[in-house]
RODO-2510 file (C-alpha; in nm, 4 decimals, decimal comma):
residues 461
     n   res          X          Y          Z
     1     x     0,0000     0,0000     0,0000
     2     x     0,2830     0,2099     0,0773
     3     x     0,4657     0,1300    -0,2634
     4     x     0,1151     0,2581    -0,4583
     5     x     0,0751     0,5384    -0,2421
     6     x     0,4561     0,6559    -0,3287
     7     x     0,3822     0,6111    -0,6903
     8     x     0,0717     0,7603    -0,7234
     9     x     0,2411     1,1016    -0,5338
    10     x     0,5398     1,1011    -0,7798
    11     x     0,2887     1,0662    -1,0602
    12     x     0,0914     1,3701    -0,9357
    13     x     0,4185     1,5413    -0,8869
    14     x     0,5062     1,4948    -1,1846
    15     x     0,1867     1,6216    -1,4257
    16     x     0,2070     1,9811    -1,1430
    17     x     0,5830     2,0520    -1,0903
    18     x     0,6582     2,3731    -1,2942
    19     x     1,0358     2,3477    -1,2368
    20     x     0,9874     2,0292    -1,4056
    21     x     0,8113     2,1104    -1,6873
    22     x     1,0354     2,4208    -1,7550
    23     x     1,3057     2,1458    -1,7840
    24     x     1,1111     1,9544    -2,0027
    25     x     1,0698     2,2530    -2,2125
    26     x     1,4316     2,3396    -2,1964
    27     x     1,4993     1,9607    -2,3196
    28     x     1,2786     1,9954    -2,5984
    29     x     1,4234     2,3186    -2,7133
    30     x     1,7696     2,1773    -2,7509
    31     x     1,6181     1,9087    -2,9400
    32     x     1,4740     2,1281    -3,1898
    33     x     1,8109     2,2292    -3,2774
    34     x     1,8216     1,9624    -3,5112
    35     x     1,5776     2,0880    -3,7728
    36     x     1,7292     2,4576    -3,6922
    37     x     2,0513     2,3076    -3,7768
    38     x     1,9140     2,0734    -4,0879
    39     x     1,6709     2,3782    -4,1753
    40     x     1,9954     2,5922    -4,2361
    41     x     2,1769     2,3032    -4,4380
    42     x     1,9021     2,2514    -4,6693
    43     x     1,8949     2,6273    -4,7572
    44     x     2,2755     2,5821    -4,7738
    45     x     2,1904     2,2861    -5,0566
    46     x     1,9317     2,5055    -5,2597
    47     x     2,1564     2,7916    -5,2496
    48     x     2,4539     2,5372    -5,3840
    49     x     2,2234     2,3696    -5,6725
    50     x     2,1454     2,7308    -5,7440
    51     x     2,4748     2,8628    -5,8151
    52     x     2,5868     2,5095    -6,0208
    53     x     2,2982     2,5981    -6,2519
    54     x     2,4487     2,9618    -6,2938
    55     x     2,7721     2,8185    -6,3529
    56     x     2,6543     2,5736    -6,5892
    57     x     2,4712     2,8283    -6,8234
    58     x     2,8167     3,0969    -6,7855
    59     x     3,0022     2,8312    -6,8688
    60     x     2,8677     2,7926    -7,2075
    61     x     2,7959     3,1755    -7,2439
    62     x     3,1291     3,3441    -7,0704
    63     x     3,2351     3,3616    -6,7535
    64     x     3,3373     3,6686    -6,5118
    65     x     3,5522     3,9017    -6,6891
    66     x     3,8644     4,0529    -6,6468
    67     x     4,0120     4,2558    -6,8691
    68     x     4,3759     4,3584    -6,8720
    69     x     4,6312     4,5582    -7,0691
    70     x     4,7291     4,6044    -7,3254
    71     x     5,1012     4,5800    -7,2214
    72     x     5,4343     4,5423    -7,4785
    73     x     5,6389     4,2341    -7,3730
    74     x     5,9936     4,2232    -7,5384
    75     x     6,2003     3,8937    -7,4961
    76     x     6,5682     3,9831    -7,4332
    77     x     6,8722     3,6550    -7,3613
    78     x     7,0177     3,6313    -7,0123
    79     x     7,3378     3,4814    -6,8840
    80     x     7,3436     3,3559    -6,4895
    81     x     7,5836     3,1532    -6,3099
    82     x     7,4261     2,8282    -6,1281
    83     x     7,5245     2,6561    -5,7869
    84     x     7,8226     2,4691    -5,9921
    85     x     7,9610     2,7787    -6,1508
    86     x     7,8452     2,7043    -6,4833
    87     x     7,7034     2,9492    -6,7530
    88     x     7,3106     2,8956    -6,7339
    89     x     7,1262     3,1551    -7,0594
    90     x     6,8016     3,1385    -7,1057
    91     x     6,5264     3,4082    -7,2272
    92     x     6,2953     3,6493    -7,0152
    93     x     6,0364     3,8817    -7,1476
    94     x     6,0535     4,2708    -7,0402
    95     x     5,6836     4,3959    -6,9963
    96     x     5,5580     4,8033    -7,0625
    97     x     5,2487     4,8899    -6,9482
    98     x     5,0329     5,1890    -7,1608
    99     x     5,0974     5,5786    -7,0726
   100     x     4,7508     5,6107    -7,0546
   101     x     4,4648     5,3604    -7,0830
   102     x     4,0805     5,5003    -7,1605
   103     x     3,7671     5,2092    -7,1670
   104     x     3,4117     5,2830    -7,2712
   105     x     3,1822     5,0572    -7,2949
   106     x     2,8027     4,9443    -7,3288
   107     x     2,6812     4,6664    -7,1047
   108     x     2,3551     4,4641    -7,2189
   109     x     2,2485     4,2662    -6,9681
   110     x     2,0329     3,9809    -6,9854
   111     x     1,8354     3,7366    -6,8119
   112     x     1,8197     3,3326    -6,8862
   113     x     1,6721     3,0502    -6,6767
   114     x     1,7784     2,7179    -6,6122
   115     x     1,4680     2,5589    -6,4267
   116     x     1,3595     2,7881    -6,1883
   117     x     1,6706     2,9819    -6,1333
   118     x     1,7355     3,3065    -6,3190
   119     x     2,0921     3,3898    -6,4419
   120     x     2,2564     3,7016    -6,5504
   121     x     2,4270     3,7683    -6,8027
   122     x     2,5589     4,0310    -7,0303
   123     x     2,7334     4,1184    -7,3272
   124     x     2,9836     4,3964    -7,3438
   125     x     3,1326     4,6199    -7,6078
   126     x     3,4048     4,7872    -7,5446
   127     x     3,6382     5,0697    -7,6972
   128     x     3,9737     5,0442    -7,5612
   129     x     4,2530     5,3477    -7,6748
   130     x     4,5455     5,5032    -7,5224
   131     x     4,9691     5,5482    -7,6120
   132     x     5,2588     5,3605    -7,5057
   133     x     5,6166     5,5499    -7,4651
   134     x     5,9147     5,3642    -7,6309
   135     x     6,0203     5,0815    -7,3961
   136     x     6,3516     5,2323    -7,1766
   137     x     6,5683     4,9510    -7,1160
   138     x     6,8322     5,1317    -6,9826
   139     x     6,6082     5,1663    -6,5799
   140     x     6,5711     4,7685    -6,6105
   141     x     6,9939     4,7399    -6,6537
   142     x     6,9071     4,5273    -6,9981
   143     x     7,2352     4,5450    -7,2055
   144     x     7,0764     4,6721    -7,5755
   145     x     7,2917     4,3445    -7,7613
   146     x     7,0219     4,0995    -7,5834
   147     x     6,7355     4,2501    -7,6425
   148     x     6,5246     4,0397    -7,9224
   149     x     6,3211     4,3578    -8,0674
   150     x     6,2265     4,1655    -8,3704
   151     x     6,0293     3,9306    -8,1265
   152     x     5,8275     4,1855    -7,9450
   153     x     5,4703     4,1593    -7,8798
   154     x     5,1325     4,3082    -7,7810
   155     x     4,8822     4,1525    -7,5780
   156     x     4,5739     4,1686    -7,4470
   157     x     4,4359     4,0116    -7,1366
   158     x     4,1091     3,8056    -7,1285
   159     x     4,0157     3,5863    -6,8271
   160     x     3,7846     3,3964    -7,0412
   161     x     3,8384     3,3631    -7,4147
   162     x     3,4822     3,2161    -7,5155
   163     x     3,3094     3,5185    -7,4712
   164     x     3,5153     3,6764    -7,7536
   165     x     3,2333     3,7198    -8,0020
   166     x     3,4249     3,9009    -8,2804
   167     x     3,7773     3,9159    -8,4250
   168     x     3,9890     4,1381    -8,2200
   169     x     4,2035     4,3488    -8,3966
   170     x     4,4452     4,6701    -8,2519
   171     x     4,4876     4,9989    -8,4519
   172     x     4,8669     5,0480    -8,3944
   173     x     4,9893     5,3722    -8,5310
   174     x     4,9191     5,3502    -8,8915
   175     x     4,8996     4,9650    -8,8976
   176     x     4,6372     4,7092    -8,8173
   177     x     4,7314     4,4405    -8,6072
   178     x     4,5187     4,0644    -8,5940
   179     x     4,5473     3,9551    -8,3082
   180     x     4,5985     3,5828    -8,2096
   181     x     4,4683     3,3722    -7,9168
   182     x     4,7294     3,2518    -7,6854
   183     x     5,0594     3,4313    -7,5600
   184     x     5,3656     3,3280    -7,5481
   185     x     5,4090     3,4455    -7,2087
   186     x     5,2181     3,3935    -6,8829
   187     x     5,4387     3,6710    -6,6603
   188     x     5,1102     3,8605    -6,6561
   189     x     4,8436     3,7246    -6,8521
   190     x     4,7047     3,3592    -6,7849
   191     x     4,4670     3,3926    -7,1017
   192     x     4,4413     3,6554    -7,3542
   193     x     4,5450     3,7726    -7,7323
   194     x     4,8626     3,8775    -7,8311
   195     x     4,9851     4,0161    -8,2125
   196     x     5,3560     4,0702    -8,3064
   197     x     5,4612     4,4291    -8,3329
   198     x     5,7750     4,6824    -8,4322
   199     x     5,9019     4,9527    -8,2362
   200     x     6,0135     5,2267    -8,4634
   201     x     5,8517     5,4977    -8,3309
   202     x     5,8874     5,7063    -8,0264
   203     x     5,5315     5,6813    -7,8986
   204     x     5,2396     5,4450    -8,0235
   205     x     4,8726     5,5417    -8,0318
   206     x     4,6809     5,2736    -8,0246
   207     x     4,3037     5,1730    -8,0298
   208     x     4,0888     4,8383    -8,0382
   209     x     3,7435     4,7390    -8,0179
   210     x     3,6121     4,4553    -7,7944
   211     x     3,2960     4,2757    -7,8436
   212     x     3,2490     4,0389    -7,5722
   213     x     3,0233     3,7629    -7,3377
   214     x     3,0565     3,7550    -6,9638
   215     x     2,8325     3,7162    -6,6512
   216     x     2,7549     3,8578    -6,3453
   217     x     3,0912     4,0802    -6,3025
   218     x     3,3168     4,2461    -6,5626
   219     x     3,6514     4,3849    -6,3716
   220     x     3,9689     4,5969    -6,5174
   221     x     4,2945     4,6032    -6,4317
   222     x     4,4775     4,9123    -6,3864
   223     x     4,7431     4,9146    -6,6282
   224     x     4,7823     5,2712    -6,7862
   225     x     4,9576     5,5710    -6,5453
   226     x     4,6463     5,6833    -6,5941
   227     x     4,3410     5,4822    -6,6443
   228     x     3,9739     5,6163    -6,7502
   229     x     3,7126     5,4043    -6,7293
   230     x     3,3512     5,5024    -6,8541
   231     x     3,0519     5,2549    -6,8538
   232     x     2,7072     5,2895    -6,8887
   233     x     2,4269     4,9759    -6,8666
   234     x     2,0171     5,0096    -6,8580
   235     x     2,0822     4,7463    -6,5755
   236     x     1,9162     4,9007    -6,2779
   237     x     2,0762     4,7105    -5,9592
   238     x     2,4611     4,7525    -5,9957
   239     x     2,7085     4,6757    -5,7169
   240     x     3,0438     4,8309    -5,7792
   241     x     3,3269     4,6256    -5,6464
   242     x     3,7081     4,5733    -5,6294
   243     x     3,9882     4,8250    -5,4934
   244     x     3,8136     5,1554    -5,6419
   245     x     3,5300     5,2773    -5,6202
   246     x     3,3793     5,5101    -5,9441
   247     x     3,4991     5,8920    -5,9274
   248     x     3,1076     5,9511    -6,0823
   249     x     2,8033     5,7549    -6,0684
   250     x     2,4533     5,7495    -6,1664
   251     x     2,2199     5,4851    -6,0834
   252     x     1,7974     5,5035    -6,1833
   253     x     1,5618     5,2884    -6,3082
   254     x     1,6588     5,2844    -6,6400
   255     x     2,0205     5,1742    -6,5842
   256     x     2,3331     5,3607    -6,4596
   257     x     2,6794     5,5198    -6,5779
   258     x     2,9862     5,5164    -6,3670
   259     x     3,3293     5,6412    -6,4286
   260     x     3,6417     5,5418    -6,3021
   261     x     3,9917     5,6874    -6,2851
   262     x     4,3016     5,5235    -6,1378
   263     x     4,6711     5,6313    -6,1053
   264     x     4,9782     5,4238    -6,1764
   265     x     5,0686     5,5930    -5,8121
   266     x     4,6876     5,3887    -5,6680
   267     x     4,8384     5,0415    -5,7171
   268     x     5,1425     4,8494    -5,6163
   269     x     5,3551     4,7921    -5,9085
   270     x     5,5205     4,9972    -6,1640
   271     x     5,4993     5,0991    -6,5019
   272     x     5,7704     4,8574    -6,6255
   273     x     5,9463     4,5303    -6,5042
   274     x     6,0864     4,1790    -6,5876
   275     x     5,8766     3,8641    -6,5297
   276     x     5,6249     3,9465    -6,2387
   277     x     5,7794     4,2320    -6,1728
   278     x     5,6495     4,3259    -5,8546
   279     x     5,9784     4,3223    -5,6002
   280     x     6,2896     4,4752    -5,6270
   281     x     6,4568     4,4986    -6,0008
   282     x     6,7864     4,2803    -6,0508
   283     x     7,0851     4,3822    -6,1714
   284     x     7,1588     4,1443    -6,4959
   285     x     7,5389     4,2861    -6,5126
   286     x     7,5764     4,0546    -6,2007
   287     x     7,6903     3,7252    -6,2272
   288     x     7,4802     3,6077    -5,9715
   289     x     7,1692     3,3241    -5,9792
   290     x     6,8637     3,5137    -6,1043
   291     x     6,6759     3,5974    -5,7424
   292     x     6,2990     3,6943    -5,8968
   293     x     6,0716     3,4765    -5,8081
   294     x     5,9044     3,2611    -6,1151
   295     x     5,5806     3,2839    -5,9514
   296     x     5,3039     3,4120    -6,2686
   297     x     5,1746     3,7527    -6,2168
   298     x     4,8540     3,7134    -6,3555
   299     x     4,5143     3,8608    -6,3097
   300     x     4,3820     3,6352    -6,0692
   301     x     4,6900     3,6865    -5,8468
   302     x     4,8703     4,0487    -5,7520
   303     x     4,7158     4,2381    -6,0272
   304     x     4,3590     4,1314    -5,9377
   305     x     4,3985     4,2980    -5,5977
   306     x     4,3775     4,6357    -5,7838
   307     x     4,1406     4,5414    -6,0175
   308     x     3,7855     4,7308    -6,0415
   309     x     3,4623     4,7001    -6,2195
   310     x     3,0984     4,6018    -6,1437
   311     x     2,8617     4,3293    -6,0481
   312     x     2,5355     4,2689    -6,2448
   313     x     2,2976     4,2011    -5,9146
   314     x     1,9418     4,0727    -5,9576
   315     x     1,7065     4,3050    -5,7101
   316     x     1,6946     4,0110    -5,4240
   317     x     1,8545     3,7495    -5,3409
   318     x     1,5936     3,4959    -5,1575
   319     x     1,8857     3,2476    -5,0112
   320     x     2,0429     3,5030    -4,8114
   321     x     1,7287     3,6677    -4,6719
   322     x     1,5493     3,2925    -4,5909
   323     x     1,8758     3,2034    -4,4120
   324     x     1,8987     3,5292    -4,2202
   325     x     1,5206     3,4596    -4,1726
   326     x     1,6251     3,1262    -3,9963
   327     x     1,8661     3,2360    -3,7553
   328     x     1,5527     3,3433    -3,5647
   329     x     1,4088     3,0203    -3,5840
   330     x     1,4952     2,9164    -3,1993
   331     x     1,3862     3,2384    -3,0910
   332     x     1,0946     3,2035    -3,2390
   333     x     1,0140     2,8933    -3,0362
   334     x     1,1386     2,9932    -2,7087
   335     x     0,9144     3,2850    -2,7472
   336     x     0,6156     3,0491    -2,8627
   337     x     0,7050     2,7901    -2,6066
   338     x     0,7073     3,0342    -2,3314
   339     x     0,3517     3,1839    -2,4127
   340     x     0,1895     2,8526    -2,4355
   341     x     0,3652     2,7890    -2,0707
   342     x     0,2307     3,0848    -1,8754
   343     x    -0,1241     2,9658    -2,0490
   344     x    -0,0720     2,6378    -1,9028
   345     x     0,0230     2,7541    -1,5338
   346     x    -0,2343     3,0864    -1,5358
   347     x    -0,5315     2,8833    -1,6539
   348     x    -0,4213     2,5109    -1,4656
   349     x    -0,4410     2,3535    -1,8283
   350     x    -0,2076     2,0925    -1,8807
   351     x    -0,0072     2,0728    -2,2015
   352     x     0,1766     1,7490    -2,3066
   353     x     0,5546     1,7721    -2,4070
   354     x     0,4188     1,5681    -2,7505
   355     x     0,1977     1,9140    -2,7795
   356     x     0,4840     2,1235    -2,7188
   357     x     0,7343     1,9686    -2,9729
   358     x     0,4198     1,9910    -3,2701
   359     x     0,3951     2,3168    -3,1880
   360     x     0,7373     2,3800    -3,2368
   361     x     0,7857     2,1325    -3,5606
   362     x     0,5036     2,3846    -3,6872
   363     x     0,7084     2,7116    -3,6254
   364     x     1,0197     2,4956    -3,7858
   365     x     0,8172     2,4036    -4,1360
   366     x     0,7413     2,8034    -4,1488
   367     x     1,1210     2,8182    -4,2854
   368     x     1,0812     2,5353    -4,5405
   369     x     0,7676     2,6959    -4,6612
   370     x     0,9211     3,0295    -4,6816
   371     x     1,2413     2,8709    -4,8976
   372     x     1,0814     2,6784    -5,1450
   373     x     0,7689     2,9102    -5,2113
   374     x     1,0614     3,1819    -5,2298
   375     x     1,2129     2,9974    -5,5287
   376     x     0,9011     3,0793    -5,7435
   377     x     0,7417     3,3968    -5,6118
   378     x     0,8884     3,6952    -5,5064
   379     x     1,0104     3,6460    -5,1061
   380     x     0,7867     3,9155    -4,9555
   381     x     0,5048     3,7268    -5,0228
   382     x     0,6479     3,3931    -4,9526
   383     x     0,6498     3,5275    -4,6133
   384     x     0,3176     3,6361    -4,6439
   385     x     0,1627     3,2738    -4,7287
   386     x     0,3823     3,0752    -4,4733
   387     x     0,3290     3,3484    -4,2032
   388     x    -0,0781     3,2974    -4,2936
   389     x     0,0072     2,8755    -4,3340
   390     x     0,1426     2,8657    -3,9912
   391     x    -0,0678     3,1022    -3,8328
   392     x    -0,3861     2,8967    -3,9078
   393     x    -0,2513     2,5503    -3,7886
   394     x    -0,0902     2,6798    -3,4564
   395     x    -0,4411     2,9063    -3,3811
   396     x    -0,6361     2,5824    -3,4173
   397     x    -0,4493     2,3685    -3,2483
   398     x    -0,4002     2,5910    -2,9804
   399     x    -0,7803     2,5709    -2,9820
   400     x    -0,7889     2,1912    -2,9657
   401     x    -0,5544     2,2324    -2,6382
   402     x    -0,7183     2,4894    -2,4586
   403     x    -1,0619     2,5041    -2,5845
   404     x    -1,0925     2,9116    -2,5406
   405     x    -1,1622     3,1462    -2,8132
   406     x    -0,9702     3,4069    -2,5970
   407     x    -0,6734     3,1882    -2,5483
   408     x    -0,6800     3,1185    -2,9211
   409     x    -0,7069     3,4655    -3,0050
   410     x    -0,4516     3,5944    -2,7956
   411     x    -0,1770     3,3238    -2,9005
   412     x    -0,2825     3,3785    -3,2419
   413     x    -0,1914     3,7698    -3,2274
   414     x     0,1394     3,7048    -3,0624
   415     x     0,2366     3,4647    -3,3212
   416     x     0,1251     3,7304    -3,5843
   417     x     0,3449     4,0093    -3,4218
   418     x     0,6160     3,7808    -3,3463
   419     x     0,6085     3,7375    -3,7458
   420     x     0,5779     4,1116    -3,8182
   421     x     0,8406     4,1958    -3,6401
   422     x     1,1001     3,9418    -3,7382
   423     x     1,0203     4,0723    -4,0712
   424     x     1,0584     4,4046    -3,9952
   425     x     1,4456     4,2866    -3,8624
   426     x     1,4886     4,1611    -4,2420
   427     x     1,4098     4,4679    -4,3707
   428     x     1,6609     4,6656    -4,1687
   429     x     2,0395     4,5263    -4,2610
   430     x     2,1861     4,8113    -4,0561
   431     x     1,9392     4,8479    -3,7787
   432     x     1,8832     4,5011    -3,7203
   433     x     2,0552     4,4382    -3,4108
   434     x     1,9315     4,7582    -3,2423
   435     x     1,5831     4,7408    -3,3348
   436     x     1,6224     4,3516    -3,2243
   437     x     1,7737     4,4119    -2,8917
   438     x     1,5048     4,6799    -2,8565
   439     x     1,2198     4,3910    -2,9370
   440     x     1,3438     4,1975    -2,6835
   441     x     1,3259     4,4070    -2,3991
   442     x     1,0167     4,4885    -2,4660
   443     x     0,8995     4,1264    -2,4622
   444     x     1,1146     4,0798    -2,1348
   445     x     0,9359     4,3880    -1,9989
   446     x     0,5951     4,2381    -2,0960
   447     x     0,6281     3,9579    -1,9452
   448     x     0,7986     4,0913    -1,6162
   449     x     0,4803     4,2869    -1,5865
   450     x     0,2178     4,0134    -1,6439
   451     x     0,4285     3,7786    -1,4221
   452     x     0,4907     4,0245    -1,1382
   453     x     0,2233     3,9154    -0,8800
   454     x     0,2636     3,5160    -0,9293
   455     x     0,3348     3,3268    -0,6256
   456     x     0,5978     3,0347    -0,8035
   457     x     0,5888     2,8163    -0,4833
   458     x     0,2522     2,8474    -0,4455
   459     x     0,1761     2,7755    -0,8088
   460     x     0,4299     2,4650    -0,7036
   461     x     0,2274     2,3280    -0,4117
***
């Protein structure tokens, strides 16, 4: 009898002790961290599938652009000495970058789909111009007999050579170059167009037009001492990015125009050098081993680090805004679970732990709603139908529990403010955390107030 009695206590114990249940609560919290955690690697996976279908479509069309140059590269012979004394010659290039370098170009962008993902894309034509001084070999200690001037070359710096969608060909002086695809050397360039050239004159006007595919960025290095860059697009939503940012801009509706200009003095390498020719300048008279580095200065390496241009962005982005969306998920169900507990102790209505975790599975599927409905209408009103979707189940069930229209009404307009104003925290990028730490006090406040006058050991007894 004693045994029974014992049992039947703990049992009662049990189904009344509020520190109890709050652990129970806290329990099933952390084990709603799994979907949180799952929820965030699934938007993770769309987000990935996304971008493979962008890169699968620029692959075929052209990728990001960079364009570079041109520069004069001149081939000269050169005699070091190797650890066993012995005579090593081989042949390095000597590179000239342009006295001044102007750009302008027309950006068309446009829009293709693979599935349900959109892709941007663009096609650019550009009018490149500017002069080149006669190469001085005399500041880069070059003896004049090896210098192979019949072998110089121009060349022209594409980071991807399918989106070339017309013959390239450089006005140089009076002649007309046609240029080739390839160069011979990768000191600067690791893809591009090159022509042979003379050097008879003191300076060299040149000029060449570029008709080409890219997507999503198109960049420029910074080659001339001077470097003008003018380009106008009728894409409305441009994000300007690398080292500078445009001198003029003008951004509406109907596109924008920005201009750019960037001194040799800006970057961190010279006018003129031999192979990358970014540290310090050997001396060739030397019979020493040659100390420069044989590291490629290309455009994905030093010279992209000054590099400038512009990203084509679409308007929203609904990856990034449903996973900023979920970081509030646990919130989100503390703040649920904790209404539906002061319901349960105020009103002596028991609520199962089963009830608690549907409840919280419900606020949980809100985010998967939000991402895939987000993948075919616009995101603001994704969050509109899963807010409403969610809404409806949790008011009814919380009907089913309690069986009170006021109950039901009142958890049904916290819910629906709780949504509103994580929504509102989307909306603000740069205001987010203070209008969020402001949210929360309030809610602490509220419920300091309501739960002011409750006796917790008498609610325990």
């Amino acid at each position: 009898m004693e045994q029974t009695s014992f049992f039947e206590r703990f049992s009662q114990w049990v189904r009344k002790s509020v520190t109890l249940k709050i652990f129970i609560i806290g329990i099933l919290i952390l084990v709603l961290l799994i979907p949180s955690a799952l929820l965030g690697s699934l938007i993770n996976e769309r987000e990935q599938t996304r971008n493979e279908a962008i890169d699968e479509v620029s692959s075929k069309w052209g990728n990001k652009q960079t364009i570079g140059g041109p520069i004069i590269s001149i081939p000269f012979n050169l005699k070091t000495t190797d650890e066993k004394g012995n005579i090593v010659e081989r042949t390095d290039y000597a590179h000239f970058l342009p006295e001044n370098l102007k750009i302008k170009g027309i950006i068309t962008p446009e829009k293709r789909y693979r599935g349900i993902y959109v892709v941007v894309l663009y096609n650019v034509k550009l009018k490149i111009t500017g002069t080149f001084n006669k190469p001085d070999f005399k500041s880069l200690n070059i003896q004049k007999e090896n210098i192979l001037m019949d072998k110089a070359f121009v060349s022209l710096g594409v980071s991807d050579m399918k989106g070339i969608k017309e013959n390239v060909n450089i006005k140089w002086n009076d002649s007309l170059l046609s240029c080739n695809p390839g160069i011979t050397n990768h000191d600067i360039f690791s893809s591009g167009l090159s022509a042979p050239i003379s050097l008879n004159s003191k300076s060299i006007n040149f000029s060449c037009e570029l008709n080409l595919n890219g997507s999503s960025d198109l960049s420029f290095l910074p080659f001339g001492k001077e470097t003008l860059v003018d380009l106008q697009s009728t894409w409305s939503n441009p994000s300007f990015t690398g080292s500078f940012l445009p001198e003029k801009r003008n951004i509406t509706e109907n596109g924008f125009n920005a201009y750019w200009k960037v001194l040799h003095l800006n970057r961190n390498y010279p006018q003129q050098g031999i192979g990358n020719f970014v540290g310090t300048v050997p001396d060739y008279n030397q019979k020493i081993n040659y100390p420069v580095q044989r590291d490629n200065y290309s455009a994905n390496t030093n010279g992209d680090e000054a590099s400038f241009g512009v990203k084509l962005l679409l308007p929203i982005d609904e990856y990034q805004k449903t996973s900023r969306s979920a970081k509030y998920n646990i919130v989100f169900i503390c703040l649920t679970f904790l209404a539906f507990f002061f319901v349960e102790v105020l009103n002596k209505k028991r609520i199962h732990p089963i009830q608690y975790l549907i409840v919280g599975f419900a606020i949980s599927l809100f985010y998967i709603l939000l991402l895939s409905i987000s993948e075919h209408l616009s995101f603001d009103l994704a969050y509109l139908i899963g807010c409403i979707i969610i809404l409806i189940l949790v008011t009814f069930y919380a009907k089913a529990i309690f069986k009170n229209n006021k109950i039901m009404l009142m958890i049904s307009g916290m819910l629906a403010i709780l949504y509103g104003f994580f929504y509102s925290l989307l909306q603000l990028q740069d205001y987010a955390l203070l209008l969020g730490s402001i949210g929360l006090l309030l809610i602490l406040g509220v419920i300091m107030y309501l739960t002011r006058n409750i006796d917790w050991y008498q609610i325990e007894e």
